[in-house]
Structures are given as structure tokens and as C-alpha cells.
N, C-alpha and C positions, 0 to 999 in steps of 0.2 A: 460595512460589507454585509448585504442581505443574504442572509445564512441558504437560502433556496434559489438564489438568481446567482451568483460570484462564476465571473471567468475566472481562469486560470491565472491568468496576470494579476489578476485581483487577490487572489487567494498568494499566489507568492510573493505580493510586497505585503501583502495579511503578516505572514509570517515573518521576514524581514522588518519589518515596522515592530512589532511584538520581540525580535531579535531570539528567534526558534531556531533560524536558521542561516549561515552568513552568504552574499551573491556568490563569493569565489566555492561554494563547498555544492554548488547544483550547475546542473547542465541538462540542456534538453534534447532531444533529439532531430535528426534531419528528416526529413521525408523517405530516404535510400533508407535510414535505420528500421524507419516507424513499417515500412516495405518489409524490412528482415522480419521483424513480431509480428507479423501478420504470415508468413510463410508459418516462421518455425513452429507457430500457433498453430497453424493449417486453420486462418481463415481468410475469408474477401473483405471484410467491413468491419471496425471496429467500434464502439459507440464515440458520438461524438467527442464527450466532455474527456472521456480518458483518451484519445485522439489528443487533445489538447494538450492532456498533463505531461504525457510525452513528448511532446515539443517545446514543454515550458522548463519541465522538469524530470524526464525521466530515464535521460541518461544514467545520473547520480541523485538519485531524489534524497539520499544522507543530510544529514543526522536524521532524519526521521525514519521510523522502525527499523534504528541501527539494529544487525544482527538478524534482519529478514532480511530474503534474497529476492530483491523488486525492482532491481535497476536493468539497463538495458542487455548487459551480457547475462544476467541471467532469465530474461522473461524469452530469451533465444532455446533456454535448456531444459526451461522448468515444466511448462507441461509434461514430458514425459516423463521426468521423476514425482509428480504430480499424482501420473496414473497409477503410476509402481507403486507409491506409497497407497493407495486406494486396494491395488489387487493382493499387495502384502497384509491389507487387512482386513480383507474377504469385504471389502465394496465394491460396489461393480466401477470401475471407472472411465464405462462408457459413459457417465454422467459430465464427463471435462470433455467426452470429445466435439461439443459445440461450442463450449468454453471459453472466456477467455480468463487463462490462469495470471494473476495480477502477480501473485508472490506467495512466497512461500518461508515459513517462519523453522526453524532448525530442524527440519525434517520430518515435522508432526503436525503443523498448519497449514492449510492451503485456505488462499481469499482467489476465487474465482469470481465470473459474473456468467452466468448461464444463458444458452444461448446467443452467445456474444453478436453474431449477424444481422440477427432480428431485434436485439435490448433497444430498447429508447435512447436517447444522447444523455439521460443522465441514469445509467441502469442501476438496479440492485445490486448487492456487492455479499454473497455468499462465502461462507466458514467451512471448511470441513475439518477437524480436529481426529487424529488418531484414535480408534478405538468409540467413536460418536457416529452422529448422524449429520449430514448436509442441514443447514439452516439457513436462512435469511439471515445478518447480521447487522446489516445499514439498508434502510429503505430507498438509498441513492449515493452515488458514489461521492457526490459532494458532502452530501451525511457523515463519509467515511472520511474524506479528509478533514474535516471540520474535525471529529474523532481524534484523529492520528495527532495535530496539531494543539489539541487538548492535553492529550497524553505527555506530549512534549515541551507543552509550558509545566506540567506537574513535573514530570521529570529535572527539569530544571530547577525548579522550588525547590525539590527534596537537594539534589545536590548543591546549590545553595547553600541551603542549611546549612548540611553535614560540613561544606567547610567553612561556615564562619562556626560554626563550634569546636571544629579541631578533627572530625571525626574523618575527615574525605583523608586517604592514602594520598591520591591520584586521581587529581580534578580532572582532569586532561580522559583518562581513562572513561571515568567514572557518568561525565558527562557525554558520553557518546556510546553509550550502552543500554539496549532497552530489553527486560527479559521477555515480552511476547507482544503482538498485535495488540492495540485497545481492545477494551470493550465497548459498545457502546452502551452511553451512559441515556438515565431514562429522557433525559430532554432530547438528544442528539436523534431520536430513534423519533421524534413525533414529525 
């Protein structure tokens, strides 16, 4: 899979092939859905490539960044808790209202893409973290899933581990838990 060309279909049997993530645990969306995140959004046009991941997967895009709220009933609600969280901590959050707010991690991270109308088909993919500043975070959103799918093969190593040594409680649990968004790591970012 070329790491700057992968559709979407590509990228999810990427994942499935790698076993990150199983077919029964994703769903994508319809076109009437993909209509609903662009209203609740308030916009006309979304970038291409995330166009895509939402038809392929972003009904239930789970297990991956369990514990962010990125799936379809929330990318309905989330911009304006978004901006709340922005104005509760003296940012301006007219900055999200061109936005498209992708998700949002326990109430303290926001992954937006700016000016969403105008972004290229494979746009920047933006952080804003409670008490910080708006950054760039992935230089393109395929950057960022590449990211998130990294994260989730490590995630899976570590609990691994812990239960072939004894230490996992509750594999089940354990393995469907992630405590924040990736970072990107220095190669994912070139």
C-alpha cells in the first residue's frame, strides 16, 4: 500500500489484512448520512479522501481511537461542543466555523480540518488540545490514518503482552481502549 496514493478500500483491508480491525466491527456510511455531516457541520463540500472514509468506514470507524467520539452519530453533535470547548477556554472558536470537526477525544481534543470547502481531497488534519494552541498535526489525512493504524498495531502488542505474561485483568476490555489520539510519529509527518 503506497503510504501517499491508498484509497480507502485499500487502507481498510490494510487494516484487516494486519487484523487491527474485524469487517463485522466497521460500517460506512450512505450518501442521506454523509448529507446529515455536512448540514450538522453547516457545510456544502467535504474533502474528497474523508468523503470516502465515511462511506467506507465511518459509520463505526471502532476499535480504532476507541474512546474518541468520530463516528457518525457523533460528527452530527460534535462541532458545537467543539466550539464550547474552544469559548470555555478563552479561544476564539470562530476558528471551527469553516471546519470540518472530524472528532473529538474526552472532551479536551479536537482533530478538525480547516476550512473544510476549500481543503484539497487529501487535507491537513489539525489538533486543538485544551489549554494550548491550534497546530497542524498530520500534513494529510491519509498521514493521519496511517497514524491512528500505527497506534493500533502498538496497542495491540502491548496487550499481547500483558496477557501472555499474566498481567491483562480483561483482555476483552483492555484491548478496545485507547487513552488519546496518536501522535504523529517523525516518519508519518514527512
Amino acid at each position: 500500500m503506497d503510504p501517499n496514493r491508498f484509497s480507502l478500500p485499500e487502507y481498510r483491508n490494510h487494516l484487516l489484512e494486519r487484523r487491527l480491525i474485524r469487517r463485522r466491527d466497521q460500517a460506512g456510511c450512505t450518501d442521506a448520512e454523509i448529507e446529515q455531516v455536512m448540514r450538522a457541520q453547516r457545510l456544502t463540500r467535504l474533502p474528497a479522501l474523508y468523503r470516502d472514509f465515511l462511506k467506507v468506514m465511518g459509520k463505526s470507524p471502532y476499535p480504532l481511537m476507541t474512546g474518541t467520539d468520530w463516528s457518525l452519530h457523533d460528527l452530527l453533535e460534535i462541532k458545537d461542543a467543539a466550539q464550547e470547548l474552544l469559548r470555555e477556554d478563552g479561544a476564539d472558536p470562530a476558528i471551527l466555523e469553516d471546519a470540518l470537526v472530524m472528532a473529538m477525544h474526552q472532551g479536551y481534543i479536537v482533530l478538525y480540518i480547516p476550512q473544510a470547502e476549500l481543503a484539497p481531497d487529501d487535507p491537513e488534519v489539525w489538533l486543538y488540545e485544551e489549554q494550548g494552541q491550534p497546530r497542524r498535526q498530520w500534513p494529510s489525512f491519509r498521514r493521519f490514518l496511517l497514524s491512528i493504524a500505527e497506534a493500533r498495531e502498538k496497542e495491540i502488542a502491548v496487550y499481547k503482552n500483558l496477557a501472555a505474561t499474566g498481567r491483562s485483568r480483561n483482555r476483552s476490555t483492555a484491548a478496545h481502549t485507547s487513552p488519546k489520539p496518536p501522535r504523529p510519529s517523525r516518519r508519518s509527518s514527512r
